[in-house]
C-alpha positions in Angstrom: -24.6 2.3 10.7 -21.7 3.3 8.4 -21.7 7.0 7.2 -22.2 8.1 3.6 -18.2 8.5 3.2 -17.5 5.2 4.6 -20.0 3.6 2.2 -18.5 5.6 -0.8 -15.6 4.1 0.2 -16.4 0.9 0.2 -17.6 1.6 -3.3 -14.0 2.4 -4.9 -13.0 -0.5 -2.7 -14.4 -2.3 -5.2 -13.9 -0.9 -8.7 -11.5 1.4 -8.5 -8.0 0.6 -10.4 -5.9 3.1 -7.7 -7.9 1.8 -4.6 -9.0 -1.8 -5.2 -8.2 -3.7 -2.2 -9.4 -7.3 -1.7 -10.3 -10.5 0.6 -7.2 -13.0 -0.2 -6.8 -16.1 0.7 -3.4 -18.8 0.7 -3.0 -20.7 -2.4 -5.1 -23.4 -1.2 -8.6 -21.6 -0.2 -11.7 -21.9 -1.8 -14.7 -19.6 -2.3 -13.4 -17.0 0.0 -15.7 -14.5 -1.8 -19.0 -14.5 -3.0 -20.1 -13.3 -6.5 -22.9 -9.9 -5.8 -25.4 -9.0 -8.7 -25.0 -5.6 -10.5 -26.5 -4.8 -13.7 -23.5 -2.2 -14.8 -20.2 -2.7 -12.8 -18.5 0.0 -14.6 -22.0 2.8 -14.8 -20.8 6.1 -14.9 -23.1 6.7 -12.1 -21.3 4.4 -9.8 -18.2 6.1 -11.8 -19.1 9.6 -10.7 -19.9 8.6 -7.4 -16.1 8.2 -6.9 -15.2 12.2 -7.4 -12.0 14.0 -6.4 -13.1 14.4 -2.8 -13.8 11.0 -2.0 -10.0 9.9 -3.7 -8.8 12.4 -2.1 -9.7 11.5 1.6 -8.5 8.2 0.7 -4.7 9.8 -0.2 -5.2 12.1 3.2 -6.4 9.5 5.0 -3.9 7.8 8.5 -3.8 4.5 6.0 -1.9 6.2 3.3 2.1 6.7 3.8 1.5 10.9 3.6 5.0 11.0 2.1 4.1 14.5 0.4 8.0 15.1 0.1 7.7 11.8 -2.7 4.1 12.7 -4.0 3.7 16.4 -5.5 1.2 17.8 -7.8 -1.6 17.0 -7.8 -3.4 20.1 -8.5 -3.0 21.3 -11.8 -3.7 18.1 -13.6 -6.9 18.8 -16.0 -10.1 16.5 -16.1 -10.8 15.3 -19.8 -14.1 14.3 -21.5 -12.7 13.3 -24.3 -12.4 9.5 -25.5 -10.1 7.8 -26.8 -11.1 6.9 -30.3 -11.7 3.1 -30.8 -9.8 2.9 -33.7 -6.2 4.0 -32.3 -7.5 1.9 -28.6 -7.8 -1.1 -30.9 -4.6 -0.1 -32.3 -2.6 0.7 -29.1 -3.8 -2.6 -27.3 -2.8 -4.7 -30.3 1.0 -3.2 -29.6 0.7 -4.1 -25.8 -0.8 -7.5 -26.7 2.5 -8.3 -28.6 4.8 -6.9 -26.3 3.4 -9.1 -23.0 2.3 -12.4 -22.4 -1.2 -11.5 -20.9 -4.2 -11.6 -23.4 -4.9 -7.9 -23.7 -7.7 -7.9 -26.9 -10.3 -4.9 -27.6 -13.6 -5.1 -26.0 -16.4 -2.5 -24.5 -15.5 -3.6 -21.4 -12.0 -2.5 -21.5 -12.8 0.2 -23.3 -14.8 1.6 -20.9 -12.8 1.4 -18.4 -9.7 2.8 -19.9 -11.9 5.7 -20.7 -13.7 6.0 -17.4 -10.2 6.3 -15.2 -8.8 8.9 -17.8 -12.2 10.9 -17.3 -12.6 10.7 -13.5 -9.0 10.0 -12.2 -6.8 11.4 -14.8 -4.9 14.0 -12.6 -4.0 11.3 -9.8 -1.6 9.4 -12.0 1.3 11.4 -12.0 1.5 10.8 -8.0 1.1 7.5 -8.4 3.9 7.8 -11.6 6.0 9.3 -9.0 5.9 6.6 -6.6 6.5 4.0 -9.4 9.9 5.8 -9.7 10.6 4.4 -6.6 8.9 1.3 -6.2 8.9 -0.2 -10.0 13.0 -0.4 -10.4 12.8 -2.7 -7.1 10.0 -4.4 -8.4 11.3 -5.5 -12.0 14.3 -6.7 -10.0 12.4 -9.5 -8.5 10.2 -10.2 -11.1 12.6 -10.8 -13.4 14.8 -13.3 -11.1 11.2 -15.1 -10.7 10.7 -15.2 -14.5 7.4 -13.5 -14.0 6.5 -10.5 -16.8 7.5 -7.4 -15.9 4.4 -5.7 -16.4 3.0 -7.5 -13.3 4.4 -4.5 -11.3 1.3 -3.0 -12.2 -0.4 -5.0 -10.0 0.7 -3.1 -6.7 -1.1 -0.2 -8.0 -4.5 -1.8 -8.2 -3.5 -3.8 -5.0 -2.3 -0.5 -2.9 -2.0 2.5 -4.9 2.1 1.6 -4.3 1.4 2.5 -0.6 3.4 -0.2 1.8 1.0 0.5 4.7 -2.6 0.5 3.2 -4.6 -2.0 4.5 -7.7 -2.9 3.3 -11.2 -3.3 5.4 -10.5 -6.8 5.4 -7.2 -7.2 6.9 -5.0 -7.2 3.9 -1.9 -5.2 4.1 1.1 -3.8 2.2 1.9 -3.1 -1.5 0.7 -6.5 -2.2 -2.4 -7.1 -0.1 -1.5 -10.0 2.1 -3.7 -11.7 4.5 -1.9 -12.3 7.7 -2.0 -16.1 7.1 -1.5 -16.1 3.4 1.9 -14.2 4.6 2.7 -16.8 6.8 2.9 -18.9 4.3 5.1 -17.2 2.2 7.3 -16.3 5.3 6.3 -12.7 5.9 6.5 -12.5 9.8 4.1 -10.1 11.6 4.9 -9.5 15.9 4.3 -5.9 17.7 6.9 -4.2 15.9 7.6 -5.8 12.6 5.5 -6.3 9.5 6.6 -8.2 6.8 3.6 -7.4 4.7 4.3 -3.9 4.7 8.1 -4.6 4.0 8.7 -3.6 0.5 11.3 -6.3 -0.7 10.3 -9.0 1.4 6.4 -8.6 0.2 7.3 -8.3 -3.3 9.8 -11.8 -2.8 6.4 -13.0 -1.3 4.3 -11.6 -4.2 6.7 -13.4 -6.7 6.3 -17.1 -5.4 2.5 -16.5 -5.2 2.4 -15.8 -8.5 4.4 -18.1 -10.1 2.5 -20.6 -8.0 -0.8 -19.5 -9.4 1.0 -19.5 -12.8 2.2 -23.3 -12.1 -1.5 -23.9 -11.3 -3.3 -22.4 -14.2 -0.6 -21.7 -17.2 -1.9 -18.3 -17.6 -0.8 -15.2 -16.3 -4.5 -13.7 -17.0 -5.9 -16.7 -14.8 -2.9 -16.1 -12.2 -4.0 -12.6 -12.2 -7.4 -13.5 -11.4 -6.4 -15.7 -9.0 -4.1 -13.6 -7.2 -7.8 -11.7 -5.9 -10.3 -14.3 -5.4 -8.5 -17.6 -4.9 -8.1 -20.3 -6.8 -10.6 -22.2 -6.0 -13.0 -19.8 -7.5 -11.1 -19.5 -10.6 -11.2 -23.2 -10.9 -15.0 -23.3 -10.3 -15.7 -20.7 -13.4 -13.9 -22.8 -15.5 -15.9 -26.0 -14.4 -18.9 -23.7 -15.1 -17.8 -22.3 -17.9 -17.6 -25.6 -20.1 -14.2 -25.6 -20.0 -13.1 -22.1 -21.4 -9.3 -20.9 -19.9 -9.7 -17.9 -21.7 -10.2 -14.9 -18.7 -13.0 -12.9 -21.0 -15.2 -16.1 -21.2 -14.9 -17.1 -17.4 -15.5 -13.4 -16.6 -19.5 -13.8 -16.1 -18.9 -16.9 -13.7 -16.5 -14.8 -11.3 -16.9 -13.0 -8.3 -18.1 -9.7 -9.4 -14.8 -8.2 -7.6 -12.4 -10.3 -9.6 -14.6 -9.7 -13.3 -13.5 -6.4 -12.1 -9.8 -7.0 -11.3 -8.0 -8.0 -14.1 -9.8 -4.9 -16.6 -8.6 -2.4 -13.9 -5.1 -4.2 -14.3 -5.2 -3.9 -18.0 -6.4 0.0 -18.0 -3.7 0.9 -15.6 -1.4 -0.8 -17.8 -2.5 0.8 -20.6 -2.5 4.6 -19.0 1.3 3.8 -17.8 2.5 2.7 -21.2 0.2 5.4 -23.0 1.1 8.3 -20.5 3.0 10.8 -23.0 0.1 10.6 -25.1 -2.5 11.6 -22.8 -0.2 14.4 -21.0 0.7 12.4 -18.0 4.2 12.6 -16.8 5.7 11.7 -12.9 8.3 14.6 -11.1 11.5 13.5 -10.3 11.0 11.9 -6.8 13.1 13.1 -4.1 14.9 9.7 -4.0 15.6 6.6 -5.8 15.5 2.8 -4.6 19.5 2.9 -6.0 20.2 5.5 -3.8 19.5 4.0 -0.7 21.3 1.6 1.2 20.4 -0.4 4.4 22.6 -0.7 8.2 21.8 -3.4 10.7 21.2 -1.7 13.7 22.8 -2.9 17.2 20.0 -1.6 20.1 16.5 -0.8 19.8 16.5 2.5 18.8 13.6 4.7 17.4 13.0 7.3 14.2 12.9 10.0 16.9 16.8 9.3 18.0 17.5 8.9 14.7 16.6 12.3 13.4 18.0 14.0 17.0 21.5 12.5 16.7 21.5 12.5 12.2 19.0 14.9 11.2 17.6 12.5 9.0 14.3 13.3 8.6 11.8 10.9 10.2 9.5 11.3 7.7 12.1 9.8 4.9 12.6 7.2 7.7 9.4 6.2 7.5 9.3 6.0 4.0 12.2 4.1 3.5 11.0 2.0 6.7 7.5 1.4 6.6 7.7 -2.4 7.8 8.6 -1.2 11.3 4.5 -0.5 13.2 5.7 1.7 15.6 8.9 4.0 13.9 11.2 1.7 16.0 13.7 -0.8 14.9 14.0 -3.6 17.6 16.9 -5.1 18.5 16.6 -9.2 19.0 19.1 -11.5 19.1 19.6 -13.5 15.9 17.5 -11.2 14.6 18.9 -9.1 11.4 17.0 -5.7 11.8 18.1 -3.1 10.0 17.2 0.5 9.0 17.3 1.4 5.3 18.5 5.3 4.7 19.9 7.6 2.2 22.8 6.9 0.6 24.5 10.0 1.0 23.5 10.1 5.0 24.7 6.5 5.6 28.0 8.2 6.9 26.6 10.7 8.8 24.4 7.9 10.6 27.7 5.5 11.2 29.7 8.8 12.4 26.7 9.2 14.7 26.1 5.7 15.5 27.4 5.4 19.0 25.8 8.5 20.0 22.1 7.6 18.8 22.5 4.1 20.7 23.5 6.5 24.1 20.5 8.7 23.2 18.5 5.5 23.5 20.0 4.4 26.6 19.8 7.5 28.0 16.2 7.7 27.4 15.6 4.3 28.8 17.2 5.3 32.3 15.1 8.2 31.9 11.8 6.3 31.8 9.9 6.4 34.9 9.8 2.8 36.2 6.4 1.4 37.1 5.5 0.9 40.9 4.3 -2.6 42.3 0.9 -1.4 42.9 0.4 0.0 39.4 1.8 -3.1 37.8 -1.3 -5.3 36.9 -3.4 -1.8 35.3 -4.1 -1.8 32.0 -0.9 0.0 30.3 -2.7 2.1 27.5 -4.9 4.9 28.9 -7.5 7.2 28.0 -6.5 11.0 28.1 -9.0 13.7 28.2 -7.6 17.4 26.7 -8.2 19.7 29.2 -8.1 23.9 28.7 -4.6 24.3 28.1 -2.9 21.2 27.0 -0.7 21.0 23.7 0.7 17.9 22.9 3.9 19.0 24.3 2.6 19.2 27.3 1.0 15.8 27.6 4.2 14.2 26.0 6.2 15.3 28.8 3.6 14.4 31.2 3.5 10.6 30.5 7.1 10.5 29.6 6.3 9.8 25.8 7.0 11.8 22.5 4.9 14.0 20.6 5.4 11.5 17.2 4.7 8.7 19.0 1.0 10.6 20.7 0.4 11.6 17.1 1.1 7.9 15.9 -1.1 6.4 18.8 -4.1 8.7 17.8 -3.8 9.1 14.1 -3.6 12.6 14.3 -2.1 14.8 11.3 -1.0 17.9 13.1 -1.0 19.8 16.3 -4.0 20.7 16.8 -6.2 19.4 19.8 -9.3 20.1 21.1 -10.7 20.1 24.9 -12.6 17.2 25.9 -10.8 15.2 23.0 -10.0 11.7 23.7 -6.0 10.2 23.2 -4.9 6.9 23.6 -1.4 7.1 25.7 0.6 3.9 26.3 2.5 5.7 28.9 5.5 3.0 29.4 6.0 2.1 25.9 10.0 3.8 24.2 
């Protein structure tokens, strides 16, 4: 049986415009997802069901990046009741409507919705306005060389929340949600230590031919949107049932009732981002921009730990900047470009320090303990059980492992342990 939380989140899975995640398919599935009956999609009691707590767990949780040195702020940011008035929506989404090629046209619906995220969510939009800092420059980069509109970088927020590690309860991963075979197709390579999906670059490059493929299909970005969540195959079938309509507002009813969500949520995070002055929402100046990094292919597997001993860097940026690699370690294969993606202003420090991180990494290596004959054919991961005393410390040392990668292993936030606890060790692993 699931617990109450897990069942809320489900929930905002499902019609939430900073947590929608979603079952994909590759461009040539068909009725991957099945239409469910609901009298009110967007209820404010399904609406209020979704409350600070429950959002928050999801920003706290081990899916989400937990970059706090990128996202600050939240507190402080008031809740509003108040709506917008119909006449200046109408007014404000006939101006967006001429500056994009998407349909964007009044209606309850959207109306509602716009309304609904500004009530219950309002004061997690500047986080994810400081992420876009990062993420939307990179984005517009690509979309543009694809001739796809810019304002399809909104997308990644109602895919991921802009979080290159979330992965959805279906397998979908990365800012853009792929399915590991969907990615395949679009060359985004998954093996123990690399994952394309959660690449940023690569997934958006991925993203990009998708969508213009869905575009090619269709000839309309509002249909490509559409089908971007549920296929097009299902797409296809609404406008069979439809009669014929192409426009997404009449094909909405004969959707799944995931995707007759979708492409509103789209539009009302468009709207709050373009809007954001006007209802008090501004992002802080992020720590770091995507121009100020730069990227070093690396010549020996070498870890985030060694990394941070030899350069200071901290692994937390690493991971940031990184957060294709599974396992905070960049392997080393031949033919094989891996590289690690830093700072700017600490690329020198890392070169300067180069040949001293890849002796760490040897060193540690001729450190490991080797495994004897007999122990060869045991299962390498183990189960630990904290006993009076232990620290993770402690146990690191004990199985010749780090602290990080013990923490990584077992999800764990902090330091904190508790006897009789139960950790996953993979005692030979770097």
């Amino acid at each position: 049986m699931f617990s109450m939380k897990k069942r809320i989140f489900f929930l905002v899975v499902f019609i939430s415009t900073t947590i929608l995640s979603q079952t994909k398919t590759d461009s040539l599935a068909i009725d991957t997802l099945k239409a469910k009956n609901n009298k009110d999609f967007f209820s404010d009691k399904d609406l209020r069901k979704i409350d600070s707590l429950v959002l928050e767990t999801q920003y706290k949780s081990p899916l989400s990046d937990n970059i706090n040195y990128v996202i600050k702020g939240l507190e402080g940011t008031k809740k509003t009741t108040d709506r917008i008035p119909t006449d200046v929506l109408k007014e404000r989404l006939k101006h967006l409507d001429n500056t994009t090629p998407f349909f964007i046209e009044y209606n309850p619906i959207l109306e509602n919705v716009i309304n609904s995220y500004l009530k219950y969510r309002k004061k997690y939009y500047p986080r994810l306005m400081t992420k876009a800092e990062y993420y939307f420059p990179m984005f517009e980069k690509y979309l543009d060389q694809f001739d796809i509109p810019l304002e399809m970088k909104y997308l990644a927020i109602v895919e991921s929340t802009l979080n290159p590690k979330a992965r959805s309860r279906v397998g979908a991963r990365g800012l853009w949600q792929f399915m590991y075979l969907t990615g395949k197709q679009y060359k985004l390579n998954v093996n123990s230590y690399v994952d394309d999906r959660q690449d940023p670059i690569k997934a958006t490059i991925a993203a990009c031919k998708y969508l213009s493929d869905l575009y090619n299909i269709f000839g309309d970005w509002d249909l490509a949107l559409a089908a971007y969540n549920s296929g097009p195959g299902n797409v296809s079938k609404a406008i069979k049932r439809s009669g014929g309509y192409r426009n997404y507002w009449n094909l909405r009813q004969y959707l799944p009732r995931e995707t007759a969500g979708y492409v509103p949520a789209f539009y009302a995070t468009m709207y709050i981002f373009k809007y954001a002055k006007e209802h008090g929402l501004a992002p802080e100046n992020p720590p770091i921009y995507h121009f100020a990094t730069d990227t070093i292919q690396v010549k020996r597997t070498i870890s985030f730990d060694q990394i941070f001993l030899k350069t200071g860097i901290d692994t937390e940026m690493l991971e940031f900047l990184n957060p294709a690699y599974k396992l905070d370690i960049i392997p080393y294969v031949k033919g094989k470009n891996y590289t690690v993606t830093l700072p700017r202003n600490a690329t020198v420090t890392f070169l300067n320090k180069e040949k001293e991180i890849y002796a760490l990494a040897d060193a540690d290596d001729a450190k490991r303990e080797k495994p004897l004959p007999k122990f060869l054919e045991l299962n390498r991961r183990i189960r630990y059980k904290v006993r009076s005393g232990d620290y993770l410390g402690r146990i690191a040392k004990k199985f010749g492992v780090r602290v990080s990668q013990i923490k990584k292993w077992n999800r764990l936030r902090n330091n904190n342990l508790k006897i009789g606890q139960r950790l996953t060790i993979y005692p030979r692993r770097l």
